[in-house]
C-alpha positions in Angstrom: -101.2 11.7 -1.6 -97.6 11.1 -2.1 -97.8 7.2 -2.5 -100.4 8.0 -4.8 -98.9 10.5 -7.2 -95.6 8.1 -7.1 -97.1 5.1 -7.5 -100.1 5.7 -10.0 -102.7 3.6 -7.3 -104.7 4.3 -4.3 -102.9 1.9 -2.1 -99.7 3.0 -0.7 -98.8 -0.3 1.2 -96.0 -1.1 -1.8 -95.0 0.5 -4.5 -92.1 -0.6 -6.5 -91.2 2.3 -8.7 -91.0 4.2 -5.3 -88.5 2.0 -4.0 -86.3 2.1 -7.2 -86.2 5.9 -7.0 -85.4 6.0 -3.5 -82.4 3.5 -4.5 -81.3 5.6 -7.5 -81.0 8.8 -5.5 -79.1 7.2 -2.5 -76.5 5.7 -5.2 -76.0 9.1 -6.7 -75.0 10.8 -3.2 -72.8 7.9 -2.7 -71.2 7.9 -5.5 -70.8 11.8 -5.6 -69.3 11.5 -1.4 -67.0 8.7 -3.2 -66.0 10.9 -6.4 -64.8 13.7 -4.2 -61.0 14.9 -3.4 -58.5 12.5 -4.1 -55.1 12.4 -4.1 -53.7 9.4 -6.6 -50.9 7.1 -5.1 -49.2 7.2 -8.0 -45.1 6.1 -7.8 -43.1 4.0 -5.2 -43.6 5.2 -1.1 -40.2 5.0 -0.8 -37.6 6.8 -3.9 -34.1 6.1 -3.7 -32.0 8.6 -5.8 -28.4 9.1 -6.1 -26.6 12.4 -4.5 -26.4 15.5 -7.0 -29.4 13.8 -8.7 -33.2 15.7 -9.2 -35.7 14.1 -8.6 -39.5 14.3 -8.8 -42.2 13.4 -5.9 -45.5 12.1 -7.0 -48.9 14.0 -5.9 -51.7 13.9 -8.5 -55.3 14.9 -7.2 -59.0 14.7 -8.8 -61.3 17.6 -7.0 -65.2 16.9 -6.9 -68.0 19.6 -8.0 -69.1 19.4 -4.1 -65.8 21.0 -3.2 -66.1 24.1 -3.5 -64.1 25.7 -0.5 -60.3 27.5 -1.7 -57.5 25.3 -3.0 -54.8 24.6 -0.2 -51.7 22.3 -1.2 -48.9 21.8 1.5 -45.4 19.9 1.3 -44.6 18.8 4.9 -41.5 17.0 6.4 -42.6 14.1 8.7 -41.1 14.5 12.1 -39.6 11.2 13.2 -40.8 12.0 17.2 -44.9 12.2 16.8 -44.6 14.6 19.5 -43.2 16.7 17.2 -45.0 19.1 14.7 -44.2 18.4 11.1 -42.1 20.9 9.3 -43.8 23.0 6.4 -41.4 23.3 3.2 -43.8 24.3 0.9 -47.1 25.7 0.0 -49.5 26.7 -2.5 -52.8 29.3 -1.6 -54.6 31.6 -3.2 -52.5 31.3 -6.6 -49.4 31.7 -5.0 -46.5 29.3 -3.7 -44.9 29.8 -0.4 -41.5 28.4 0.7 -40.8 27.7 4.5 -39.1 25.9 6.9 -34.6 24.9 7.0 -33.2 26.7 3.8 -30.9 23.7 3.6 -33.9 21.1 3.4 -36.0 23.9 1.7 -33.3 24.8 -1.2 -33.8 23.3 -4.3 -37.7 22.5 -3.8 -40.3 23.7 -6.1 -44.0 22.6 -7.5 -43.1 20.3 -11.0 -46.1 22.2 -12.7 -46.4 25.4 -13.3 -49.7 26.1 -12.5 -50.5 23.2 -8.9 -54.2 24.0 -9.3 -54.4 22.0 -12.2 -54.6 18.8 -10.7 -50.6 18.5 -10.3 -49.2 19.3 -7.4 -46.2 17.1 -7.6 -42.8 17.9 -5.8 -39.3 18.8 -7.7 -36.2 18.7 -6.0 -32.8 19.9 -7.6 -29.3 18.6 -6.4 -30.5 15.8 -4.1 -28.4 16.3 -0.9 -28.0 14.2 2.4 -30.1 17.1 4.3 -32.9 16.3 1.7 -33.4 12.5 3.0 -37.0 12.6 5.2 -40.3 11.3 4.3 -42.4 13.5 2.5 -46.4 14.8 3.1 -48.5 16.1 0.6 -51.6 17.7 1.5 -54.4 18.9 -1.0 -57.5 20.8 0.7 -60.9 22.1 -0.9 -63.5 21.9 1.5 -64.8 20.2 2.2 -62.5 17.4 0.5 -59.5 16.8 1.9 -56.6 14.4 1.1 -52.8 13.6 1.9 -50.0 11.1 0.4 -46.9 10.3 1.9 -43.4 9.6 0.3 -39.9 8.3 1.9 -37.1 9.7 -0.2 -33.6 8.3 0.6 -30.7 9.6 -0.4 -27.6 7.3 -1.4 -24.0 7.9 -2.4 -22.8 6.5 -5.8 -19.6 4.2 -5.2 -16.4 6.0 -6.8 -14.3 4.5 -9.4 -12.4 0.8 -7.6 -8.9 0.6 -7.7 -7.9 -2.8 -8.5 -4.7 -4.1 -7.7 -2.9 -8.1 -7.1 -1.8 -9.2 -4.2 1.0 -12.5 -4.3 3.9 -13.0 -7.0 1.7 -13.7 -9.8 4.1 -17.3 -9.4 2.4 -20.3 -11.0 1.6 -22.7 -8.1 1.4 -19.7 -5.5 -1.7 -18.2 -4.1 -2.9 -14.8 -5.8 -5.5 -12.4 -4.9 -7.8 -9.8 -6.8 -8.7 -7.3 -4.5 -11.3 -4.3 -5.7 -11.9 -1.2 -3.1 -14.2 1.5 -3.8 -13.4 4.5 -1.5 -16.3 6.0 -1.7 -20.1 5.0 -1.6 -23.1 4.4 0.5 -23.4 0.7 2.1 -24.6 -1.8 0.8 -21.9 -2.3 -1.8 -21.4 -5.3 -3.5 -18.5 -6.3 -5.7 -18.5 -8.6 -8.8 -15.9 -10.0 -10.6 -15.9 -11.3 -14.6 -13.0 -12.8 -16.4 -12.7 -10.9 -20.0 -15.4 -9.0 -19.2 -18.4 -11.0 -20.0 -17.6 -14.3 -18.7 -17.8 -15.5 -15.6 -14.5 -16.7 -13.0 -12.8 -19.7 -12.9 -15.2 -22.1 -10.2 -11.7 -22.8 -8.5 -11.3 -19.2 -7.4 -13.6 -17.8 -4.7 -14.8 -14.0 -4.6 -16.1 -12.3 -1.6 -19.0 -9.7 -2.6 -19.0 -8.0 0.6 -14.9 -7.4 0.6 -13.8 -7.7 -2.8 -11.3 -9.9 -2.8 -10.8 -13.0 -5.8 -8.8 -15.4 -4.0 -7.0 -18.1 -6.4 -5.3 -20.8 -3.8 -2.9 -22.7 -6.8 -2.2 -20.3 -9.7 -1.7 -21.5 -13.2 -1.7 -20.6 -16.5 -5.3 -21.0 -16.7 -5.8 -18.2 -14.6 -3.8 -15.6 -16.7 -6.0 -13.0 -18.6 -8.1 -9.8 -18.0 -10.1 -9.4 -15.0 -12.8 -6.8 -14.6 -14.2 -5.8 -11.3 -17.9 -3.8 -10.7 -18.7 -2.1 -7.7 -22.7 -1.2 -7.1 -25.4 -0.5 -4.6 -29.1 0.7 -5.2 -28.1 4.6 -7.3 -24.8 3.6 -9.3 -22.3 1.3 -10.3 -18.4 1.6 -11.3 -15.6 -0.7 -12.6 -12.0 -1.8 -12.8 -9.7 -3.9 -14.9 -6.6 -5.9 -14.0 -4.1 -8.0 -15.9 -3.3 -11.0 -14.2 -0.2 -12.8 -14.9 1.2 -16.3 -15.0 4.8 -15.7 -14.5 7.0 -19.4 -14.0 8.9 -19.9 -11.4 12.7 -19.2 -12.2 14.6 -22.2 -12.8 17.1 -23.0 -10.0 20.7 -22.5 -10.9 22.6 -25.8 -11.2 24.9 -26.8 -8.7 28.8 -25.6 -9.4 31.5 -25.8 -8.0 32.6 -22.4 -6.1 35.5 -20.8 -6.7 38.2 -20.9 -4.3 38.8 -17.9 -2.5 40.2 -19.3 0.5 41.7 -23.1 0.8 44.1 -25.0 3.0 47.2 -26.6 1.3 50.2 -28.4 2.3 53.6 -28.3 0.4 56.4 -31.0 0.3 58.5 -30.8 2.1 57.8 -28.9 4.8 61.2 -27.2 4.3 60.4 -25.4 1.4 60.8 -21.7 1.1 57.9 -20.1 0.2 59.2 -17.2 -3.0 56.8 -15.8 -5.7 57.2 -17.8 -8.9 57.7 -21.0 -7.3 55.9 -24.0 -8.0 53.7 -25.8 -5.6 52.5 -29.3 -5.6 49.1 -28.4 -3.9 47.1 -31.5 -2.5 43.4 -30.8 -2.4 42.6 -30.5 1.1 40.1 -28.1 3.7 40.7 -26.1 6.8 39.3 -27.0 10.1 37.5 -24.2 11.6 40.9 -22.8 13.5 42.7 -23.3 9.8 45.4 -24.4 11.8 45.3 -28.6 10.2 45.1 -29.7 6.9 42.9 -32.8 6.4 41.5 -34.9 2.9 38.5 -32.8 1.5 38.0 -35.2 -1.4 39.5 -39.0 -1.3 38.3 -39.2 -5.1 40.4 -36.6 -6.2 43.6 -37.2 -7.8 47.1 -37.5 -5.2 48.2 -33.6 -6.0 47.6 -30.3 -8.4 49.9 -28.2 -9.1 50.3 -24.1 -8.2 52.1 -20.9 -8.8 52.8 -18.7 -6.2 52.3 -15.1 -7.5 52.7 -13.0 -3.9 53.0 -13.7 -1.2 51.9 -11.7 1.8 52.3 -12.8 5.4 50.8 -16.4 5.3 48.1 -15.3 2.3 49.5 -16.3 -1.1 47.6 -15.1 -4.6 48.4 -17.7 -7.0 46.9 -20.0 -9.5 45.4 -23.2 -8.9 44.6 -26.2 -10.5 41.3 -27.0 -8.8 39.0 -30.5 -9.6 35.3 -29.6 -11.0 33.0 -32.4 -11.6 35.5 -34.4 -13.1 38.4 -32.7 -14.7 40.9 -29.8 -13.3 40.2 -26.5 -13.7 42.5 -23.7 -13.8 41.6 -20.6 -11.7 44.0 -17.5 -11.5 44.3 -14.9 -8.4 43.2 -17.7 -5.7 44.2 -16.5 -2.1 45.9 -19.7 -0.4 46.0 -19.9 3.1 49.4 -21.5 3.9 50.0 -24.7 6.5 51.7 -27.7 6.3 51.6 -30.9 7.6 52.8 -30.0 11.5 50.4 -27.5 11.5 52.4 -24.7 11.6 52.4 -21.2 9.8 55.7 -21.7 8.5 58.7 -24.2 8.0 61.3 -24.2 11.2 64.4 -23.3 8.9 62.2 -20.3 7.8 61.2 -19.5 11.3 65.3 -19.9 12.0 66.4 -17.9 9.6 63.5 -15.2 11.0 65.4 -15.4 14.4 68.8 -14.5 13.0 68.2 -11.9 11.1 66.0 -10.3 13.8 69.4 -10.3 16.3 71.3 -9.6 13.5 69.2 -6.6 13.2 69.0 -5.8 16.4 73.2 -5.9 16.8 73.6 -3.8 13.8 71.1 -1.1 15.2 73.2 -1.4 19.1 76.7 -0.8 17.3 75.4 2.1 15.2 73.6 3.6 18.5 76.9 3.3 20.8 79.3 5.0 17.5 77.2 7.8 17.7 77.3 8.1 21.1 81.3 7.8 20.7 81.1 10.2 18.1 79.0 12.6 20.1 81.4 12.0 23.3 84.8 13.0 21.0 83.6 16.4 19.6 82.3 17.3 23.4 85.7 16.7 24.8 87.5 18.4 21.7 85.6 21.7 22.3 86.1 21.8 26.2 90.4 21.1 25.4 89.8 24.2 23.0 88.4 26.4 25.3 91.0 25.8 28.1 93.5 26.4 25.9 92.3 29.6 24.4 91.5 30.8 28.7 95.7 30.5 29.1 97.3 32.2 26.1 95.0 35.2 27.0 96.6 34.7 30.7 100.1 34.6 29.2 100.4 37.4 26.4 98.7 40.6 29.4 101.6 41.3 31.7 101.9 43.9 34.8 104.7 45.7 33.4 102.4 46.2 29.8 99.1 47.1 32.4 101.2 50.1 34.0 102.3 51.5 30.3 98.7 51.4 29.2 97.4 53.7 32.2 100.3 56.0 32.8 101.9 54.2 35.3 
């Protein structure tokens, strides 16, 4: 009766119209099972956002007519251990949201829409922290639909401001280094330098991303100029400038002669008293390391030069000298002269004599003037004693018996 009624004919053995029926209802429950809750995978699975930054977790959902149970929405934190439950954070039921779970993981979490039960049930976070890095679960239920996305969110460190600074003399034909530390940042950093600011570095210098450092092996003046370094990793990036410098190397000072502050010199002859404001005929000579022999410093030099003695103190003279430089003589004043002579000796013998006599000269003078004041000291002891003895007899003479017994009545 069926086959009939379907088909329009008696015979039910095949009947195409039935058959394209039957295949039109089975594609409408398919498609309406395939049209039911769905969350949309809509953003990255893993976010990387900077510290102190918001940020905004995906979850858009589609519901289907045949779900008709209560709305449920849940934010979860995955636990890393799967024997572990998951940690709720935040909810949405019965037109109201619910906050759960670690207030330090939980603060600064909200739904981005105002109203989750209109298809957005997305996830705000304010003030990214480290204690905010986890991967994310959203959960949307209507029953009988049912649906979940998940979302890694790490949380990075930006790098702080570099400090740039030039290690070397900044010498042309030294080596010179660039260095560029950030002291603060989450790993990976990489550094970058650029000449100017735009352009890139000389190919003969080498930079090391990973450490920072612009190593120049031969500086030049090529070199010279502004250098600008830029610190980065995946949530920020920073920079520092530098002025490099070409300074030349200083010239070296050319060769002069030094002037004398302490020379060996003989005088002719040997038997010369040595007075202040004397002349000396001064023969340009060195000491041996004793400065006890005089010996030829300089067989181009001329036979003599002439000195003044200015003062003389113990074997040390100050006087003027005519000294050889290059190839003239040069006068220069206050010179201290250490004094020898040919022998070798300090002084001349007749000084060293004349030394001799008047030390026992001396030392006769002082002995006579010691033993007249011992004479002197002798004589006024022995005057004093005569003067006492005779003062003891005149009293002896002058008090008689006879003038004892008329003083006490006899």
């Amino acid at each position: 009766m069926l086959g009939h009624g379907c088909c329009g004919c008696m015979s039910a053995a095949f009947c195409p119209f039935c058959l394209c029926a039957f295949l039109l209802w089975a594609g409408t429950l398919s498609v309406e099972h395939a049209q039911g809750l769905q969350v949309m995978s809509t953003g990255p699975q893993t976010v990387v956002e900077a510290e102190g930054d918001s940020v905004t977790v995906g979850c858009i959902y589609t519901l289907s007519p045949t779900d008709t149970g209560e709305l449920d929405i849940e934010w979860s934190a995955v636990s890393p251990d799967t024997t572990k439950k998951d940690q709720m954070l935040l909810s949405f039921s019965g037109g109201t949201t619910y906050l759960h779970g670690d207030q330090a993981q939980a603060k600064g979490l909200s739904f981005a829409a105002q109203d989750p039960s209109m298809g957005d049930a997305s996830l705000s976070i304010a003030r990214l922290s480290s204690a905010h890095a986890a991967t994310y679960q959203c959960k949307v239920k209507k029953s009988p639909g049912v649906d979940t996305r998940k979302v890694s969110l790490v949380v990075m460190v930006k790098p702080s401001v570099p400090k740039c600074w030039v290690e070397g003399g900044e010498l042309v034909g030294e080596a010179v280094s660039l260095h560029c530390n950030a002291a603060t940042g989450s790993t990976p950093l990489t550094y970058r330098w650029r000449r100017g600011g735009a352009e890139p570095v000389p190919a003969a210098a080498v930079q090391n991303s990973v450490t920072g450092e612009l190593k120049i092996s031969i500086h030049s003046q090529a070199f010279a100029g502004i250098y600008m370094c830029e610190v980065n990793n995946a949530v920020g990036a920073e920079r520092c400038r530098i002025n490099l410098k070409a300074n030349k190397r200083p010239q070296a000072a050319r060769p002069t002669a030094p002037p004398v502050s302490c020379c060996c010199c003989c005088w002719f002859p040997p038997s010369s008293s040595i007075t202040a404001g004397m002349q000396l005929l001064l023969q340009p000579l060195t000491c041996d390391g004793l400065a006890s022999r005089c010996r030829s410093a300089d067989t181009s030099a001329p036979a003599a030069a002439t000195g003044y003695v200015h003062q003389r103190v113990g074997r040390v003279l100050m006087s003027s000298v005519m000294k050889r430089s290059k190839s003239s003589w040069t006068n220069n004043t206050a010179q201290s002269i250490l004094l020898t002579h040919d022998s070798g000796s300090a002084v001349s013998a007749p000084n060293r004599a004349a030394m001799m006599v008047g030390t026992s000269v001396g030392s006769l003078l002082f002995f006579f003037i010691m033993l007249l004041f011992l004479a002197l000291c002798y004589w006024k002891l022995s005057s004093r004693r005569r003067y006492e003895k005779e003062f003891s007899n005149d009293i002896s003479v002058d008090w008689s018996p006879a003038q004892h017994q008329l003083e006490f009545g006899q």
